[in-house]
Biopython code that builds the backbone (N, CA, C, O; Angstrom):
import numpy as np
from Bio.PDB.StructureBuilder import StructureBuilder

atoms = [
    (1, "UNK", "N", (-30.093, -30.795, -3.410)),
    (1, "UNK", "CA", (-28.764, -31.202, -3.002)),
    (1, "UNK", "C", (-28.189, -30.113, -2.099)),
    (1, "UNK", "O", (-28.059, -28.933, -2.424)),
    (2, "UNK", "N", (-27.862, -30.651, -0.933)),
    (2, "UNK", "CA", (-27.252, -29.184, -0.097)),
    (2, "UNK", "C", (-25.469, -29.569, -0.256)),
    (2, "UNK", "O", (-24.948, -30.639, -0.571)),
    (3, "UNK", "N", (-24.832, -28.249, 0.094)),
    (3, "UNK", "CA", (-24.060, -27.834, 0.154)),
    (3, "UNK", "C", (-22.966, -28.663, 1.550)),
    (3, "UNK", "O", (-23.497, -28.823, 2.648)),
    (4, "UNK", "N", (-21.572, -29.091, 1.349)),
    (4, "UNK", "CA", (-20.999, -29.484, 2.347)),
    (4, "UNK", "C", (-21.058, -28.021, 3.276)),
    (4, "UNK", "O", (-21.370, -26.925, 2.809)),
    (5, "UNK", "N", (-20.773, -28.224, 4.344)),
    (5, "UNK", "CA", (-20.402, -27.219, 5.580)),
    (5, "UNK", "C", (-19.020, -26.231, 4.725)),
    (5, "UNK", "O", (-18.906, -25.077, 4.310)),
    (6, "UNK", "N", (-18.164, -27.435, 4.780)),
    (6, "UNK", "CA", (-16.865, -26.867, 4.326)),
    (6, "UNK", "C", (-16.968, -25.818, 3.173)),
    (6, "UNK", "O", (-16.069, -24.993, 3.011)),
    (7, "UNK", "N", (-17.796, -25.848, 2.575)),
    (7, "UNK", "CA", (-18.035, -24.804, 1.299)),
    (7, "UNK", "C", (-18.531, -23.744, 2.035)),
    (7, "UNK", "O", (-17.933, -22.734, 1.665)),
    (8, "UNK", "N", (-19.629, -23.392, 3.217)),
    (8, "UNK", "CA", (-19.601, -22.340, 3.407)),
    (8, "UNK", "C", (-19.002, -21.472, 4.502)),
    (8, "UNK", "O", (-18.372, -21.853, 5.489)),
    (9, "UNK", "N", (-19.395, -19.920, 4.052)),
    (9, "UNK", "CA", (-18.881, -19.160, 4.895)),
    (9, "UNK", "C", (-18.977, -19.094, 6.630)),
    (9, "UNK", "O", (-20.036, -19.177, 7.253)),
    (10, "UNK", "N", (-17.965, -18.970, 7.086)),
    (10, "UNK", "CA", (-17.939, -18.863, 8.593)),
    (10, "UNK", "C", (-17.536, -17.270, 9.612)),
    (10, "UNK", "O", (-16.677, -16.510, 9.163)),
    (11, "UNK", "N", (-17.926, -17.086, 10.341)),
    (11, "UNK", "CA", (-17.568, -15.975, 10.849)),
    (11, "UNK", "C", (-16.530, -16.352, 11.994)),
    (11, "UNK", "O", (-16.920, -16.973, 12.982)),
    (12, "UNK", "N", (-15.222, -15.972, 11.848)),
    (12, "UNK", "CA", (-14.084, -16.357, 12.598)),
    (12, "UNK", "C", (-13.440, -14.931, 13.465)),
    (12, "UNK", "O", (-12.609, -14.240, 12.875)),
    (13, "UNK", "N", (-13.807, -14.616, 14.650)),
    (13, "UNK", "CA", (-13.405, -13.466, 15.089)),
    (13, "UNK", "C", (-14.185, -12.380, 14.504)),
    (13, "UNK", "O", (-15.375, -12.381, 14.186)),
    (14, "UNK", "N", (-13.149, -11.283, 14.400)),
    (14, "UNK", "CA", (-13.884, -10.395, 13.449)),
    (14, "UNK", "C", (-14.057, -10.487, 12.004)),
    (14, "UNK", "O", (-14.514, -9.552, 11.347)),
    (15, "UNK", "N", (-13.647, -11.760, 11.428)),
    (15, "UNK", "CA", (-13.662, -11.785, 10.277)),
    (15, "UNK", "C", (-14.433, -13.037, 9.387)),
    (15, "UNK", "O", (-14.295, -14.250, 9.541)),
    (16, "UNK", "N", (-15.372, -12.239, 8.314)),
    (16, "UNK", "CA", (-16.163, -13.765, 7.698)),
    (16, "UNK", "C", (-15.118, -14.415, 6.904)),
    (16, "UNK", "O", (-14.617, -13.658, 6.073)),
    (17, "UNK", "N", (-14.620, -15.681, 6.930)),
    (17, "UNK", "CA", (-13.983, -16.520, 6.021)),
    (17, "UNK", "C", (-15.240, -17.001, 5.119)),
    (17, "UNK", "O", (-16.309, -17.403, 5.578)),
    (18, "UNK", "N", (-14.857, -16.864, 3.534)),
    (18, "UNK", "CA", (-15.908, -17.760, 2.553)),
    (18, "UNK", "C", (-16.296, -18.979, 2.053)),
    (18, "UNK", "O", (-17.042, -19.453, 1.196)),
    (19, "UNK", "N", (-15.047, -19.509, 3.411)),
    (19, "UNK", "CA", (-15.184, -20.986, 3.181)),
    (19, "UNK", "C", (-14.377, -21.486, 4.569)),
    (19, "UNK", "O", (-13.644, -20.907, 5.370)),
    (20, "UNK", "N", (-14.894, -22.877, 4.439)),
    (20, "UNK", "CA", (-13.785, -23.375, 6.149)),
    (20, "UNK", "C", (-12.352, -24.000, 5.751)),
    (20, "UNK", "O", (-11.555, -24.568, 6.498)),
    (21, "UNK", "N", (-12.236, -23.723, 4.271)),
    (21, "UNK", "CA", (-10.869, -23.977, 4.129)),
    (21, "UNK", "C", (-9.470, -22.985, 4.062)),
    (21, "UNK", "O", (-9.264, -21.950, 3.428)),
    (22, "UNK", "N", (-8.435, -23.917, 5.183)),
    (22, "UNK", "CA", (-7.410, -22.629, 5.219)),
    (22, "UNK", "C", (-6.012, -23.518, 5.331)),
    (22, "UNK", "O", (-5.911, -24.738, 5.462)),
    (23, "UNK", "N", (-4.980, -22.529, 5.237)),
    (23, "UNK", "CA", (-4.079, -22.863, 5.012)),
    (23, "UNK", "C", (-2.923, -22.675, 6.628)),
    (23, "UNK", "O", (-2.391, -21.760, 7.256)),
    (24, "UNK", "N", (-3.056, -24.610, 6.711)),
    (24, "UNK", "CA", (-1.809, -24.838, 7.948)),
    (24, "UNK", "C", (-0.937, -24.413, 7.657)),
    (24, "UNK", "O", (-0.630, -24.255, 6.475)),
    (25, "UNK", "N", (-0.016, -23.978, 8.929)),
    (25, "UNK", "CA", (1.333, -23.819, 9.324)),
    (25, "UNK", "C", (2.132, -24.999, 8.082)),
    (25, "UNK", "O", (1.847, -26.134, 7.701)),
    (26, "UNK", "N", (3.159, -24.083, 7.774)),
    (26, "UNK", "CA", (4.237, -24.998, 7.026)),
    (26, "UNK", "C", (5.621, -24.711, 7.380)),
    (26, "UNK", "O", (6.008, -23.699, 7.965)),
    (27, "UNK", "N", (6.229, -25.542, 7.036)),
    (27, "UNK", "CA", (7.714, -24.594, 7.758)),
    (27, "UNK", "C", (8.182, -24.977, 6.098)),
    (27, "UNK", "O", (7.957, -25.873, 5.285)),
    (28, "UNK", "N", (8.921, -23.783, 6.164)),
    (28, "UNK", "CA", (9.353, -23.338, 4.213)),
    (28, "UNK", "C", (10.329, -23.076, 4.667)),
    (28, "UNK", "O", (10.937, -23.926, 4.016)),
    (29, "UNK", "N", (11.612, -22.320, 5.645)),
    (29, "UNK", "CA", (12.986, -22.147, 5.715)),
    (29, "UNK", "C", (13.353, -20.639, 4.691)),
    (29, "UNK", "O", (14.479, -20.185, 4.489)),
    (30, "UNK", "N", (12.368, -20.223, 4.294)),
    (30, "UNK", "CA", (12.500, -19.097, 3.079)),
    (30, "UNK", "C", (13.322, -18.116, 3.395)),
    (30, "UNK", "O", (13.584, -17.342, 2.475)),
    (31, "UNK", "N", (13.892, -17.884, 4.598)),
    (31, "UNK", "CA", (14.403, -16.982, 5.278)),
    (31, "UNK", "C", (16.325, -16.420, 4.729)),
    (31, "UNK", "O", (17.237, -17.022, 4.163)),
    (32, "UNK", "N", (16.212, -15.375, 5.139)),
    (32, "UNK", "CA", (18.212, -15.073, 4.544)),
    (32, "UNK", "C", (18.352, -15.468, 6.221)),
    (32, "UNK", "O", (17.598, -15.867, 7.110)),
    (33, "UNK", "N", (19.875, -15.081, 6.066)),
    (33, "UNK", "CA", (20.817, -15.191, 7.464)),
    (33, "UNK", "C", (20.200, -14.147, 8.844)),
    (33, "UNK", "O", (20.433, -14.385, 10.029)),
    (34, "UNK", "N", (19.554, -13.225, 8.434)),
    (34, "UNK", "CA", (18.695, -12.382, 9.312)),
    (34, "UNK", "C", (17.631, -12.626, 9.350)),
    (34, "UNK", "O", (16.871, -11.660, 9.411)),
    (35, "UNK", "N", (17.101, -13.841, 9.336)),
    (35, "UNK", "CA", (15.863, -13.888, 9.579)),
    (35, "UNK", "C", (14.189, -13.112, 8.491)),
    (35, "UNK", "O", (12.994, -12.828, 8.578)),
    (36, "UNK", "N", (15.121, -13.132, 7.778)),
    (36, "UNK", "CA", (14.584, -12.087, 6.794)),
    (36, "UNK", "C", (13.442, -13.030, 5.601)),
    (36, "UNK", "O", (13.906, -13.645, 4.641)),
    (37, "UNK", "N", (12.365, -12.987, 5.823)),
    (37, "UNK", "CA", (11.737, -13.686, 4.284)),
    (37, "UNK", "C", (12.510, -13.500, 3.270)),
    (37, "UNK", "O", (13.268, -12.536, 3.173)),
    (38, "UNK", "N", (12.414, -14.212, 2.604)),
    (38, "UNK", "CA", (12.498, -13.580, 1.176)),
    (38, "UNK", "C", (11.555, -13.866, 0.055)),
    (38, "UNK", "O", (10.611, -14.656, 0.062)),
    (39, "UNK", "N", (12.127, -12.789, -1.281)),
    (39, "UNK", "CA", (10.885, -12.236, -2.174)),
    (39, "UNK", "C", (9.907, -13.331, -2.383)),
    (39, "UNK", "O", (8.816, -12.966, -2.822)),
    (40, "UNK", "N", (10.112, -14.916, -2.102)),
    (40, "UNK", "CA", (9.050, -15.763, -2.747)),
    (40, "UNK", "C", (8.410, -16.000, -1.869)),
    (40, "UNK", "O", (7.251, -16.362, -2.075)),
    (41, "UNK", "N", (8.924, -15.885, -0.512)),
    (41, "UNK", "CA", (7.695, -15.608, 0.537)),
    (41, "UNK", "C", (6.055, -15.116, -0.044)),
    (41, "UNK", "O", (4.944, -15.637, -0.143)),
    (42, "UNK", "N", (6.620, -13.953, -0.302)),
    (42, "UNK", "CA", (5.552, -13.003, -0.415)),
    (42, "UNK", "C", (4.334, -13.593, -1.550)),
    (42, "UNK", "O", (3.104, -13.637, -1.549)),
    (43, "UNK", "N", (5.446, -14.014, -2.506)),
    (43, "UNK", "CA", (4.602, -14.751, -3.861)),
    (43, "UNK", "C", (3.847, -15.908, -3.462)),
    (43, "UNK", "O", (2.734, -16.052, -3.967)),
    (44, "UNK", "N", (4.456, -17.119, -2.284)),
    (44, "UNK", "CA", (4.364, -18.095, -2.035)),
    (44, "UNK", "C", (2.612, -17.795, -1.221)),
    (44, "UNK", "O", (1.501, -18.309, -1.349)),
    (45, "UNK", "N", (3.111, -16.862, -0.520)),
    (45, "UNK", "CA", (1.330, -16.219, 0.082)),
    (45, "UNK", "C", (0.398, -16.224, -0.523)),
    (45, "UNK", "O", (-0.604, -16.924, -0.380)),
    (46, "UNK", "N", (0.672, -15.266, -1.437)),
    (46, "UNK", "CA", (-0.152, -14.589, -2.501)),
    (46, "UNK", "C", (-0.596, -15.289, -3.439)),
    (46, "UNK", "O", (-1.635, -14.834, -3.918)),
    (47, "UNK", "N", (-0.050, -16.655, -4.112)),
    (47, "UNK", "CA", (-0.618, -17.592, -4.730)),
    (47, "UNK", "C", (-1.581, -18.141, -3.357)),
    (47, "UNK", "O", (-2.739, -18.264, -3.757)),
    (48, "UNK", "N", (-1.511, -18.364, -2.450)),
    (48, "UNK", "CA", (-2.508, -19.701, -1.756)),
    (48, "UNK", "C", (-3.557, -18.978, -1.219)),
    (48, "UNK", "O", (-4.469, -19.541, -0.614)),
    (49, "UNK", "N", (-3.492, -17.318, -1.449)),
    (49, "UNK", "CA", (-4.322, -16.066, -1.366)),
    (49, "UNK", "C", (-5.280, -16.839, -2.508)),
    (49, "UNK", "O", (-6.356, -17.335, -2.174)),
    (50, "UNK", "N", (-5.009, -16.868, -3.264)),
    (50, "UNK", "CA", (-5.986, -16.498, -4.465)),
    (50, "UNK", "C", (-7.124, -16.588, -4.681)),
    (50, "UNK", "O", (-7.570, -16.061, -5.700)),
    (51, "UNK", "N", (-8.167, -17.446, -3.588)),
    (51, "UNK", "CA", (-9.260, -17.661, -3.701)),
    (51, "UNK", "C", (-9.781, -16.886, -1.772)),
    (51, "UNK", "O", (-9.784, -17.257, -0.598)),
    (52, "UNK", "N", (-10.125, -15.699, -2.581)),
    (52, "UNK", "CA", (-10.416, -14.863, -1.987)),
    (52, "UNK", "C", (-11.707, -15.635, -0.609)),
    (52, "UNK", "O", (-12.462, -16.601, -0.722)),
    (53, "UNK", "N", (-11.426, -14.504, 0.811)),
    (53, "UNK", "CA", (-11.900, -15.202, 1.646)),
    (53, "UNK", "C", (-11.358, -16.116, 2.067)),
    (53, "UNK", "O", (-12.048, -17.042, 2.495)),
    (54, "UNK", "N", (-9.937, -16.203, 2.106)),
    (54, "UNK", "CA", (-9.011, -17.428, 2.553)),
    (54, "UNK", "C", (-8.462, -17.293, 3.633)),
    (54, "UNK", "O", (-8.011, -16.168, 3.844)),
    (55, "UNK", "N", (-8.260, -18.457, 4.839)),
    (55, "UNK", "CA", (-7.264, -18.222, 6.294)),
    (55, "UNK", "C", (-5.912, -18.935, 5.876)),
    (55, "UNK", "O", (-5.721, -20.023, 5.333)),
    (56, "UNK", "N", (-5.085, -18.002, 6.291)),
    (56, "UNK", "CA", (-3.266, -18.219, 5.752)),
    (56, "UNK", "C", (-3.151, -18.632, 7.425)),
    (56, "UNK", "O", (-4.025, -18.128, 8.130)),
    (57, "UNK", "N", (-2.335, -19.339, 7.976)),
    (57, "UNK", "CA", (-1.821, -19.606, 8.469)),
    (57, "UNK", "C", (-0.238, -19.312, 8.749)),
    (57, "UNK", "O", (0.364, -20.378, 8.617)),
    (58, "UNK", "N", (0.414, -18.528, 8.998)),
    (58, "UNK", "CA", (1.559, -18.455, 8.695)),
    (58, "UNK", "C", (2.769, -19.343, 9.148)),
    (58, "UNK", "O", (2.424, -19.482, 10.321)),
    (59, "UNK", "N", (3.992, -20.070, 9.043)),
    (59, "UNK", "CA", (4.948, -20.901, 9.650)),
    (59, "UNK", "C", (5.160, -20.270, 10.926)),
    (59, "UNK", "O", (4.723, -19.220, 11.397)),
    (60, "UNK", "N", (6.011, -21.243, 11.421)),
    (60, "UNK", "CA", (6.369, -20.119, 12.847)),
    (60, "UNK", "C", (7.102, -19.316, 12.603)),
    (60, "UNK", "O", (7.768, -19.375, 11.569)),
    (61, "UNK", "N", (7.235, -18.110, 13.651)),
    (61, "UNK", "CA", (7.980, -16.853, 13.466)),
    (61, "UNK", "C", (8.257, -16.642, 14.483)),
    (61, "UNK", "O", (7.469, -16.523, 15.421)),
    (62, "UNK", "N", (9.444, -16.549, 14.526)),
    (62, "UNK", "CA", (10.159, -16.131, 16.007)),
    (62, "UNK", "C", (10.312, -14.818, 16.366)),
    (62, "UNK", "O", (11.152, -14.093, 15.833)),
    (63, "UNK", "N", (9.501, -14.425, 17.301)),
    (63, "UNK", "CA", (9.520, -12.731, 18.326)),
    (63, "UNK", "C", (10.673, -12.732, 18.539)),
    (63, "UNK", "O", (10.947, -11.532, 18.504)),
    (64, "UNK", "N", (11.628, -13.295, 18.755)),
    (64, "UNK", "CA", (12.950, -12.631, 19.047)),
    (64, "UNK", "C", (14.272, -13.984, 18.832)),
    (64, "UNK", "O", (13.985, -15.168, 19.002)),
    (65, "UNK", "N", (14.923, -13.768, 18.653)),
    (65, "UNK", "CA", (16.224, -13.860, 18.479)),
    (65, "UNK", "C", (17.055, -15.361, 19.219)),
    (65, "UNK", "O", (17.693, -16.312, 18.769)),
    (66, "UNK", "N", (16.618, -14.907, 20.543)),
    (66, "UNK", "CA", (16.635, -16.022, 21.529)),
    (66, "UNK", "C", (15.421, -16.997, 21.840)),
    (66, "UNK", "O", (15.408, -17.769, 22.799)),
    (67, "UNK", "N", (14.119, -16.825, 20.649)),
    (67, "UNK", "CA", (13.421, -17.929, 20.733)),
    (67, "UNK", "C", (13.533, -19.383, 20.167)),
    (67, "UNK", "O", (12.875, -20.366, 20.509)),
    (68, "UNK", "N", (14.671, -19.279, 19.079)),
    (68, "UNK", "CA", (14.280, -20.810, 18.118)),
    (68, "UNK", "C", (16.228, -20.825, 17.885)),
    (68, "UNK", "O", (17.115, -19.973, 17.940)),
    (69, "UNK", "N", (16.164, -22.112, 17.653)),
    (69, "UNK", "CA", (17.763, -22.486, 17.890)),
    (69, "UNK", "C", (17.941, -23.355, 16.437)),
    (69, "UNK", "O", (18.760, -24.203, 16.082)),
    (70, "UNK", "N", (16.845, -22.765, 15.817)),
    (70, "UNK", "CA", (17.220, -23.277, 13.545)),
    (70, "UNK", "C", (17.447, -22.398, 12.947)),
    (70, "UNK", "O", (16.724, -21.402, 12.929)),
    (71, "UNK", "N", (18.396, -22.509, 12.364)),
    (71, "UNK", "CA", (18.790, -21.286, 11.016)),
    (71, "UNK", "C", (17.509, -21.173, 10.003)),
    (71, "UNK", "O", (17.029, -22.060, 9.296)),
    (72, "UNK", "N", (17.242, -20.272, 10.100)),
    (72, "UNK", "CA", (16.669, -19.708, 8.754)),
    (72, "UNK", "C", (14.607, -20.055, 8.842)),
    (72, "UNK", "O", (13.564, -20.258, 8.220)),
    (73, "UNK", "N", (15.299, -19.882, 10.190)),
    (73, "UNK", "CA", (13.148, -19.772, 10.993)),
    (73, "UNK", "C", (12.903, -18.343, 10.917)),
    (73, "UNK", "O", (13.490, -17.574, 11.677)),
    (74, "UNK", "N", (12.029, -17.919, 10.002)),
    (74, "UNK", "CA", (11.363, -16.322, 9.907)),
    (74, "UNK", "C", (11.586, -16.326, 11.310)),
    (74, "UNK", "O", (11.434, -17.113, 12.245)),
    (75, "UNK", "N", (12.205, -14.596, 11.037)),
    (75, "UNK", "CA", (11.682, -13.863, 12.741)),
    (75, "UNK", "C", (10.221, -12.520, 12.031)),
    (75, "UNK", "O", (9.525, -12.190, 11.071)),
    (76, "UNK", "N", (10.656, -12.204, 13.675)),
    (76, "UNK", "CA", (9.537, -10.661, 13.495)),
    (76, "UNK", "C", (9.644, -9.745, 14.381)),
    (76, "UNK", "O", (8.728, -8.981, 14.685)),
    (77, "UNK", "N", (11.230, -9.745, 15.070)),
    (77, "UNK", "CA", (11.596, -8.912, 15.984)),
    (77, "UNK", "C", (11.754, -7.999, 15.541)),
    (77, "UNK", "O", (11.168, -7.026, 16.016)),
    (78, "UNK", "N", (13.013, -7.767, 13.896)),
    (78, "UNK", "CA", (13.766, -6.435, 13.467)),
    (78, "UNK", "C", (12.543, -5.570, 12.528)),
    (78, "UNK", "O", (11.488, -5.841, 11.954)),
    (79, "UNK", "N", (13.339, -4.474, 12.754)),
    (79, "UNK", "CA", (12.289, -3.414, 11.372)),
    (79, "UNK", "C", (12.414, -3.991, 10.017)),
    (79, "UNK", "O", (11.428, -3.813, 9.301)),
    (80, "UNK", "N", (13.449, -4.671, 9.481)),
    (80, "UNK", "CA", (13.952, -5.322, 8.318)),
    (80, "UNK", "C", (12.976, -6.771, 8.010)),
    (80, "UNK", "O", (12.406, -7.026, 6.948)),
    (81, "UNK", "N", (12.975, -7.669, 9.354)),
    (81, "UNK", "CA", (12.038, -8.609, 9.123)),
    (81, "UNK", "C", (10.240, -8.094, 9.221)),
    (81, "UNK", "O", (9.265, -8.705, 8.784)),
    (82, "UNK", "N", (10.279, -6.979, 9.839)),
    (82, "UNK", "CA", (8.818, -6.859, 9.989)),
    (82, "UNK", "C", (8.695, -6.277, 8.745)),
    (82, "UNK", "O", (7.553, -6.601, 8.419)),
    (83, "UNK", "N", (9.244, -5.497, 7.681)),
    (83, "UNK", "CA", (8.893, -5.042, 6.687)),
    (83, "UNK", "C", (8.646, -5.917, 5.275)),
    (83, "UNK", "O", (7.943, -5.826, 4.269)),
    (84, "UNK", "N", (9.520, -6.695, 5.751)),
    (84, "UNK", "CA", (8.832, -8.002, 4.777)),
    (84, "UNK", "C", (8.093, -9.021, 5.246)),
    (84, "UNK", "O", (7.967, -10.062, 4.602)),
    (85, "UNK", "N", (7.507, -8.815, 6.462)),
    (85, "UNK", "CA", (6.076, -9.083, 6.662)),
    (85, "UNK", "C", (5.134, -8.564, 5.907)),
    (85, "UNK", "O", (4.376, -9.263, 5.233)),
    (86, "UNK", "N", (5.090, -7.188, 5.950)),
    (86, "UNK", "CA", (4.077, -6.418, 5.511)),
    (86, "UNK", "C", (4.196, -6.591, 3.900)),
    (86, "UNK", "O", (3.212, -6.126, 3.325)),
    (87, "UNK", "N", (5.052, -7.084, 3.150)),
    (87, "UNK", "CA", (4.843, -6.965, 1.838)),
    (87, "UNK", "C", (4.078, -8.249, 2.085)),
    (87, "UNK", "O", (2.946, -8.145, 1.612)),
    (88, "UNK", "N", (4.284, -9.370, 2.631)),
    (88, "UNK", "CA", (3.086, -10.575, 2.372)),
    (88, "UNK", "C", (2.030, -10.478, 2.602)),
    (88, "UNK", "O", (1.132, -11.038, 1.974)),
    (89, "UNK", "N", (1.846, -9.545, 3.818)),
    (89, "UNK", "CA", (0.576, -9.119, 4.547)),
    (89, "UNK", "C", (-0.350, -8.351, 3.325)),
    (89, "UNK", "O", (-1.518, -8.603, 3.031)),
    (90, "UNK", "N", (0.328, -7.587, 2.866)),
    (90, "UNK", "CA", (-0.488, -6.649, 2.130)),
    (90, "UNK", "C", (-0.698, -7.474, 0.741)),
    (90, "UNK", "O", (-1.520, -7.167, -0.123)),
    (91, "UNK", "N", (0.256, -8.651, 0.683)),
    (91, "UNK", "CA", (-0.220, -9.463, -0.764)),
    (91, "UNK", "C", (-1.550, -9.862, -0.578)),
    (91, "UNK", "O", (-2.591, -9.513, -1.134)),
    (92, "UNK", "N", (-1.296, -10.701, 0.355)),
    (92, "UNK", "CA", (-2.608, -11.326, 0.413)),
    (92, "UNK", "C", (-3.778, -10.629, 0.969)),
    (92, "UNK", "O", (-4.895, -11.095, 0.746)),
    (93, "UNK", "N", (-3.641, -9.601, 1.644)),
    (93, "UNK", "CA", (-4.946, -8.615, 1.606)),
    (93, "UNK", "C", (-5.363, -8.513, 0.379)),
    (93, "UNK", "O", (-6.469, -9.029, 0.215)),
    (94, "UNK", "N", (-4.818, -7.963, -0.704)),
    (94, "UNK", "CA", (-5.367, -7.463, -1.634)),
    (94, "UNK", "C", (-5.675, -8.579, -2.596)),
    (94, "UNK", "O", (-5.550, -8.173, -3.751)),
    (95, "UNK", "N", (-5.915, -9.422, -2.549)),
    (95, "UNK", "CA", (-6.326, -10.870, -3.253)),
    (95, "UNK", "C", (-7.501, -11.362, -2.421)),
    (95, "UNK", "O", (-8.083, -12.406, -2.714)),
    (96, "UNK", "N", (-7.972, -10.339, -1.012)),
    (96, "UNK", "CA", (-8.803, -10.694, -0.214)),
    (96, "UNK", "C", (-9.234, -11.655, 0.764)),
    (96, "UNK", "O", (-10.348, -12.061, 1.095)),
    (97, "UNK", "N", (-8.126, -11.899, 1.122)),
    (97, "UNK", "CA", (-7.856, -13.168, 2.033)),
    (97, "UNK", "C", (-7.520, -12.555, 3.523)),
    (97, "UNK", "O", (-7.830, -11.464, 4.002)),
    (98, "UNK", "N", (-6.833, -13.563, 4.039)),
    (98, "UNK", "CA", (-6.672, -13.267, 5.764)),
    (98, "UNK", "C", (-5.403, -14.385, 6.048)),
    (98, "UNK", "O", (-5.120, -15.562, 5.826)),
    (99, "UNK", "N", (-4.867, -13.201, 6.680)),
    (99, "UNK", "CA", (-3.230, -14.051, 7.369)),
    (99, "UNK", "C", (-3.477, -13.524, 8.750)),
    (99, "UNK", "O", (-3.966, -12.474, 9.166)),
    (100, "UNK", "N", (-2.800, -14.978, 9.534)),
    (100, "UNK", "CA", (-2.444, -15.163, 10.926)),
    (100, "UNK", "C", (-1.624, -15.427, 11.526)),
    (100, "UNK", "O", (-1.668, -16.617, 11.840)),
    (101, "UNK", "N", (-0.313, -14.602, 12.128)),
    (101, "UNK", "CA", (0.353, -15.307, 12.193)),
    (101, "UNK", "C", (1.359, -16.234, 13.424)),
    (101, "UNK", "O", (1.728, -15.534, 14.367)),
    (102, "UNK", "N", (1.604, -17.055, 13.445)),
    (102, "UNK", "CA", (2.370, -18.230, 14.127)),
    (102, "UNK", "C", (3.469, -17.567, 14.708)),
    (102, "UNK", "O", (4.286, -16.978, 14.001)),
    (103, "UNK", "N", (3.587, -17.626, 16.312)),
    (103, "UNK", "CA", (4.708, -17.418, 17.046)),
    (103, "UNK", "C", (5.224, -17.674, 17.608)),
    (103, "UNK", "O", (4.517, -17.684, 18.615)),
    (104, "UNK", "N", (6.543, -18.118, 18.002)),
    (104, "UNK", "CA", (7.176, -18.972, 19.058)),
    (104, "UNK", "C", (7.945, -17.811, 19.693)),
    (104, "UNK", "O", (8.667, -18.009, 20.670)),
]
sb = StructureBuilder()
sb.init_structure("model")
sb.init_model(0)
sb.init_chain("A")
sb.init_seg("    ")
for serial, (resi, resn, name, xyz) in enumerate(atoms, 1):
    if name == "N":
        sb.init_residue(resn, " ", resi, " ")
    sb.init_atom(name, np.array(xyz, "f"), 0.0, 1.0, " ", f" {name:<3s}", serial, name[0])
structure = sb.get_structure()
C-alpha cells in the first residue's frame, strides 16, 4: 500500500516541510486599536503548530499604516507590532513548524 503524496515530506525553499499540509491565510481580526496581535494570536499559532514540520500561513499584515482601510488588520510596521510577531514566530518555531508571512 503506498503512501498519499500529501503525507509526504517536501522540500519548500530552504525548508523540508513533513508533509504537504499547511495552513491558509485566515483573517482572525485578533488585533488591539494599534494594530497590535494579541496574546491568542500567539496561542492560536502555536496550537495549528503542533504537528511539527508544519507551513503557517499567516493573515494579511499590513507594512504600514496607509496600506489597509479595516480596523483591526495585524500590522508589522511598529516595534510594538513587530514584537508580537516574534512571540508567534518563536511559538511556533519551537513546536517545529514554519511561518510565512502575508503582506499587503
Amino acid at each position: 500500500m503506498s503512501t498519499s503524496n500529501l503525507f509526504r515530506p517536501i522540500k519548500f525553499g530552504d525548508i523540508t516541510l513533513k508533509h504537504r499540509v499547511a495552513l491558509a491565510p485566515l483573517t482572525r481580526l485578533r488585533v488591539d486599536e494599534n494594530h497590535v496581535p494579541l496574546p491568542i494570536v500567539k496561542e492560536m499559532y502555536a496550537q495549528r503548530a503542533s504537528a511539527p514540520g508544519t507551513l503557517l500561513i499567516t493573515e494579511a499584515t499590513l507594512i504600514d499604516a496607509r496600506a489597509g482601510g479595516n480596523a483591526h488588520t495585524p500590522g508589522i510596521w511598529s516595534d510594538e507590532q513587530i514584537a508580537a510577531w516574534k512571540k508567534v514566530t518563536s511559538a511556533v518555531h519551537a513546536k517545529g513548524s514554519f511561518i510565512y508571512f502575508s503582506g499587503l
